[in-house]
N, C-alpha and C positions, 0 to 999 in steps of 0.2 A: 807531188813534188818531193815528199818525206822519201818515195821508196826509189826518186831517179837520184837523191844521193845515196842509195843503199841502204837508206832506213836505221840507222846508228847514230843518225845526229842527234844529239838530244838538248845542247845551248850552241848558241850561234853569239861571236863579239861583235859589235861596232863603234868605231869611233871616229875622227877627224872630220864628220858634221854632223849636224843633228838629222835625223828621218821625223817626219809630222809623225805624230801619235797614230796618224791612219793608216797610214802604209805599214809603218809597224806594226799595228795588230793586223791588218793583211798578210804580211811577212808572218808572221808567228800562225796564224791560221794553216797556211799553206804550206811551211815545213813543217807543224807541230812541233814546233820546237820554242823553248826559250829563246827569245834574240835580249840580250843584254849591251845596253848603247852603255860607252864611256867617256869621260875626257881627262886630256892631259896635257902637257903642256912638253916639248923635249925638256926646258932650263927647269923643267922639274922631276926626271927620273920617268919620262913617260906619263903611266897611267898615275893621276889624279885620284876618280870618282867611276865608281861603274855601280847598275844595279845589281841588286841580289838575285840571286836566283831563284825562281817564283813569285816577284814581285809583279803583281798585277797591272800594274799604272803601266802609262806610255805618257813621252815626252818630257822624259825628266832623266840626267844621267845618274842620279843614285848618290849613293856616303863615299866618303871619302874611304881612302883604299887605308 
């Protein structure tokens, strides 16, 4: 999957619902890439909360931006 996007992805964003922790790490297997989930709100300037990059966990959006 990593090399039919050309092979240059290296973090992938998501946000506006949550992914189960399993499909996410499925998702991050199969690009090898970081997938970073976020949330926000628009009446708050968008992005909120995203993870770090390298953050191990799934199912959680991360620190506040």
């Amino acid at each position: 999957m990593k090399m039919m996007l050309g092979g240059k992805v290296r973090v992938m964003i998501t946000g506006s619902a949550p992914i189960s922790p399993e499909v996410l790490d499925v998702l991050k297997i199969c690009f090898g890439a970081d997938i970073l989930e976020g949330y926000g709100l628009t009446e708050s300037s968008a992005g909120s909360c995203l993870m770090f990059q390298g953050d191990p966990n799934s199912g959680i959006c991360g620190g506040p931006l």
